[in-house]
C-alpha positions as CSV (number, residue, x, y, z in Angstrom):
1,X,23.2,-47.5,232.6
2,X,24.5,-50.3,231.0
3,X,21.1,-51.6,230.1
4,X,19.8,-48.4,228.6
5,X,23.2,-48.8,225.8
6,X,22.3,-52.3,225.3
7,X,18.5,-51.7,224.9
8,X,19.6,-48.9,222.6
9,X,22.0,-50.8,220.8
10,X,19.5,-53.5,220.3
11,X,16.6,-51.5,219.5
12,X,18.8,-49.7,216.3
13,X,20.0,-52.5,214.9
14,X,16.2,-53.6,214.9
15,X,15.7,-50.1,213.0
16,X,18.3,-50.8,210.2
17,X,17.4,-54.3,209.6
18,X,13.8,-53.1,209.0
19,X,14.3,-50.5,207.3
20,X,17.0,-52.1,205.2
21,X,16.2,-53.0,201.4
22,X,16.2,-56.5,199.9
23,X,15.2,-58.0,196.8
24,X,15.0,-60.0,193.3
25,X,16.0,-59.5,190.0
26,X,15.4,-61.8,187.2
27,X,16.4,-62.2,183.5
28,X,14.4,-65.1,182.0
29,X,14.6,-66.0,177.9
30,X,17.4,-67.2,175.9
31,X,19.1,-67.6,179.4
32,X,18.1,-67.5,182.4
33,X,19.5,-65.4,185.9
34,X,18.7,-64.9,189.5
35,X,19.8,-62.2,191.6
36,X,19.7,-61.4,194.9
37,X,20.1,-58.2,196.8
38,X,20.6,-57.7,200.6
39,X,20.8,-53.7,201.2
40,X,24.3,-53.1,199.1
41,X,25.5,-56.7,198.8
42,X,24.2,-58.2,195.5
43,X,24.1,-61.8,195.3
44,X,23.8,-64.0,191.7
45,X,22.0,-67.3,192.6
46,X,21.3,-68.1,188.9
47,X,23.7,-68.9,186.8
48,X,25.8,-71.1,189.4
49,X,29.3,-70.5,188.7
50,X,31.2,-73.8,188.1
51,X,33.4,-75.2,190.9
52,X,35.9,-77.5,190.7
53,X,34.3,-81.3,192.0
54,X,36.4,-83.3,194.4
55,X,36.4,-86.9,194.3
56,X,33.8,-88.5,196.9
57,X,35.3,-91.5,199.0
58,X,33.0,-94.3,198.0
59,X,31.2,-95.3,201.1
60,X,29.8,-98.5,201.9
61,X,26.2,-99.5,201.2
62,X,23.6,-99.0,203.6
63,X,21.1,-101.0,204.4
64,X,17.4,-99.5,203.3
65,X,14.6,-99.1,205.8
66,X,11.2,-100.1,204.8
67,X,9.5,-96.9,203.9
68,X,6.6,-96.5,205.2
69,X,2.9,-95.9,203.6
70,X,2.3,-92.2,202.9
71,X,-1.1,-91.0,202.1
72,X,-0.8,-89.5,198.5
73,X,-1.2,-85.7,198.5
74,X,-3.7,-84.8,195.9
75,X,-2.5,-82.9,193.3
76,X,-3.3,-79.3,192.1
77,X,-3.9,-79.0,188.7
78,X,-3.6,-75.5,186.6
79,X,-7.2,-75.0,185.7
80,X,-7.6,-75.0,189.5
81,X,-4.9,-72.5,189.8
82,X,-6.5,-70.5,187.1
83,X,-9.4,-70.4,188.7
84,X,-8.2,-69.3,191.8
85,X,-6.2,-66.4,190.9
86,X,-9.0,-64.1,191.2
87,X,-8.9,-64.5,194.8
88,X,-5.3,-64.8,195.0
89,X,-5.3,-61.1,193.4
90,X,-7.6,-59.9,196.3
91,X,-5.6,-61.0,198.7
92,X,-2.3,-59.4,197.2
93,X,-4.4,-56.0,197.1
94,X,-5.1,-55.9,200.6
95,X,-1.9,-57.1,201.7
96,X,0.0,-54.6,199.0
97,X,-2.5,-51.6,200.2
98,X,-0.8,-52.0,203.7
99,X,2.3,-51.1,202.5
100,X,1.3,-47.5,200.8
101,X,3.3,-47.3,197.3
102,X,6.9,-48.8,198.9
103,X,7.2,-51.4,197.2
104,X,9.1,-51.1,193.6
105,X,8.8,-53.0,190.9
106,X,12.1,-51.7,188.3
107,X,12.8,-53.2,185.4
108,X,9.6,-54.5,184.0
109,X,10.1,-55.3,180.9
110,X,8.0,-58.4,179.2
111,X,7.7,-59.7,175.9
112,X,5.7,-62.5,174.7
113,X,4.5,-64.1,171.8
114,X,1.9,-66.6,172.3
115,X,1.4,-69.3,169.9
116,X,0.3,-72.4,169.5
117,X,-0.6,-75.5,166.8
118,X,-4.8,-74.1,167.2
119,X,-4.9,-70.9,165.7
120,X,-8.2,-70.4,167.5
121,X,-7.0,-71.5,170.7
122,X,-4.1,-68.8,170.4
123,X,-6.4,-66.6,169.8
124,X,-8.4,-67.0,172.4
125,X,-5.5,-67.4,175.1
126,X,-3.8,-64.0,173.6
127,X,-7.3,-62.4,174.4
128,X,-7.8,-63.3,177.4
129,X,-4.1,-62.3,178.3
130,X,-4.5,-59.4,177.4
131,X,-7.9,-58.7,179.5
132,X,-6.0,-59.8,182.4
133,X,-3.2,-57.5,182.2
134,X,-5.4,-54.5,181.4
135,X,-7.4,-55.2,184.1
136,X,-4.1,-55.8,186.9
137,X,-1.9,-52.9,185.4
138,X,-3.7,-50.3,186.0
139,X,-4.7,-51.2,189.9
140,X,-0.7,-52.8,190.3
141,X,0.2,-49.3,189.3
142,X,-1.5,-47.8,191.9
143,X,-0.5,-49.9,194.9
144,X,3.4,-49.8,194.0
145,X,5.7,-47.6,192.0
146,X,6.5,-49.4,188.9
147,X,8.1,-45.9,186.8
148,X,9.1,-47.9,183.8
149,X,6.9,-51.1,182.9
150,X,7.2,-52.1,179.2
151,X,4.8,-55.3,178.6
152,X,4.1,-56.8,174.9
153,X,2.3,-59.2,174.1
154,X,2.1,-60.7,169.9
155,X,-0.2,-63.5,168.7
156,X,2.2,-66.0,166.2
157,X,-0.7,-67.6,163.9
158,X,1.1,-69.8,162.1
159,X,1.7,-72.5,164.5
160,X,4.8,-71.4,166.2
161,X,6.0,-71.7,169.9
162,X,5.0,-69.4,172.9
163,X,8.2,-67.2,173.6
164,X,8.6,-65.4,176.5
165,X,11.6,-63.0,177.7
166,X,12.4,-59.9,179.8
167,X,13.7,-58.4,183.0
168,X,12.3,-58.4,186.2
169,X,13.1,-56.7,189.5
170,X,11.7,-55.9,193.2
171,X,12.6,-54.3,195.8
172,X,11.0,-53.9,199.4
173,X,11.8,-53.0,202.5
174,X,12.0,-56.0,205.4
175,X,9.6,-53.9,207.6
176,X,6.8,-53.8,204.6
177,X,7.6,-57.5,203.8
178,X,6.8,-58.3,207.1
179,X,3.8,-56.5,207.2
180,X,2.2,-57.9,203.9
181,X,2.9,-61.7,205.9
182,X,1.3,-60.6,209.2
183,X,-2.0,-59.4,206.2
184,X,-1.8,-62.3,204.0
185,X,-0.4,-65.4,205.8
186,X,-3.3,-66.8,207.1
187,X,-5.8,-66.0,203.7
188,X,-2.7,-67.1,201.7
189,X,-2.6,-70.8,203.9
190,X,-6.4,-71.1,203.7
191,X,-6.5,-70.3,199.6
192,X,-4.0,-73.2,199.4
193,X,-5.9,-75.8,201.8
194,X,-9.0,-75.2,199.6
195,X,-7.0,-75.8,196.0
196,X,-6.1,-79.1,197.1
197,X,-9.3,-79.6,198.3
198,X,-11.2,-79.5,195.2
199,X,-12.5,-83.0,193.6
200,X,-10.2,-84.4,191.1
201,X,-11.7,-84.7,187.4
202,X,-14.0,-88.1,187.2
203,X,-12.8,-90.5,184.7
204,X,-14.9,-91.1,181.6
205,X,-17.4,-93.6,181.3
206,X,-17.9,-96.1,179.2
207,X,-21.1,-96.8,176.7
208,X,-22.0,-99.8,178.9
209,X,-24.9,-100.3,181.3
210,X,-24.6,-101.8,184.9
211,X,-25.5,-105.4,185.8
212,X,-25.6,-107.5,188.7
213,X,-23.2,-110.3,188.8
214,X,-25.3,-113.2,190.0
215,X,-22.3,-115.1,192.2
216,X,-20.4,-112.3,193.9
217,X,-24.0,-109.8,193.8
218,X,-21.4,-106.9,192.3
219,X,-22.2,-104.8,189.1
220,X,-20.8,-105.7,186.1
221,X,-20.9,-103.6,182.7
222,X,-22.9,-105.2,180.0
223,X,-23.3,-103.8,176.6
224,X,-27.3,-102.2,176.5
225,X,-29.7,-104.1,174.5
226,X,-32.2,-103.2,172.3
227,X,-35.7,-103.5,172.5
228,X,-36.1,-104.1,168.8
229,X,-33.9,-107.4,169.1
230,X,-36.5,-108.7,171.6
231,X,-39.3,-107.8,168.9
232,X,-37.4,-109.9,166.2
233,X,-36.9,-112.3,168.4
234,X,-40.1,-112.8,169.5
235,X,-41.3,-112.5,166.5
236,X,-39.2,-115.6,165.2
237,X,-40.2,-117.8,168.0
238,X,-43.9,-117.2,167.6
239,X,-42.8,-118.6,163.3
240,X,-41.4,-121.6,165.3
């Protein structure tokens, strides 16, 4: 009998932390601020409030290992990003399908104004910003409740600075959270691997032509010459 209370026990404390709400909220602009929420417990990560520092005891100093030779990671760059969002969004989709509208995004509320020194290029970068939000919106809409999204986005032609601010928040519960990871852990890992497998960018060439270094046998640039200077030359020797 006492196994029975202590399976039940168990098993509804399993029940209230999966059904229990947590999540985000953030401010981001003039200042910026992170909060956290754990059922009713709110928690503010962003702005840290000040505490008062203690003097550190000054401790000898240690001696430094030899660090050892790491293999450099190869970096991901944001046109690789960029180009990988598409899938990123199908994977989101099918994950946020899984969790049938219970996920709620409240506030939403964005304002930009892009800018930038090429009034072409702003132009160009507020368009396609605002194909990519038509296009999400509408489908983000259906897979979560998002009652009160406010988004604006302003071109600044005259060469200002891009200028975002708002107020974003999230909430989910653990159980659906856990459900989206179980649906897009693996895809999520695998997108990843293959961003940072992509060849970095070649460096330019220069104008030069290849020759063969006749010591060492190694190619050496050498400037390309022209068949015309042989001509003249030619032509000289044979007035010789």
């Amino acid at each position: 009998m006492t196994a029975l209370w202590i399976v039940g026990i168990v098993l509804f404390l399993l029940l209230v932390i999966f059904l229990s709400r947590v999540g985000a909220e953030m401010v981001f602009g003039e200042e910026t601020g992170v909060t956290l929420r754990l059922g009713p417990v709110r928690v503010q990560v962003l702005p840290r409030k000040e505490k008062a520092k203690k003097p550190k005891k000054e401790k000898p100093p240690k001696k430094r290992k030899e660090e050892k030779s790491k293999k450099k990671m190869p970096k991901i760059t944001g046109r690789a990003i960029l180009r990988g969002l598409p899938e990123l969004w199908g994977i989101a989709k099918k994950g946020l399908r899984m969790t049938f509208r219970r996920i709620r995004i409240s506030p939403m509320e964005i304002s930009a104004v892009i800018g930038g020194e090429d009034p072409a290029d702003t132009a160009i970068l507020y368009g396609k910003l605002n194909a990519a939000m038509w296009t999400v919106m509408p489908v983000l809409t259906e897979l979560v409740q998002m009652p009160d999204a406010h988004i604006h986005l302003e071109p600044d032609l005259q060469g200002g600075e891009t200028r975002v601010r708002g107020k974003v928040g999230i909430t989910a519960r653990i159980w659906d959270l856990t459900v989206m990871g179980f649906a897009c852990g693996i895809p999520l890992i695998k997108w990843f691997l293959r961003l940072r497998k992509q060849p970095q960018p070649a460096a330019k060439g220069t104008d030069s032509l290849p020759r063969k270094d006749e010591k060492n046998g190694k190619q050496e640039n050498q400037p390309q010459r022209n068949d015309g200077d042989r001509h003249e030359q030619g032509a000289g020797d044979g007035e010789q």
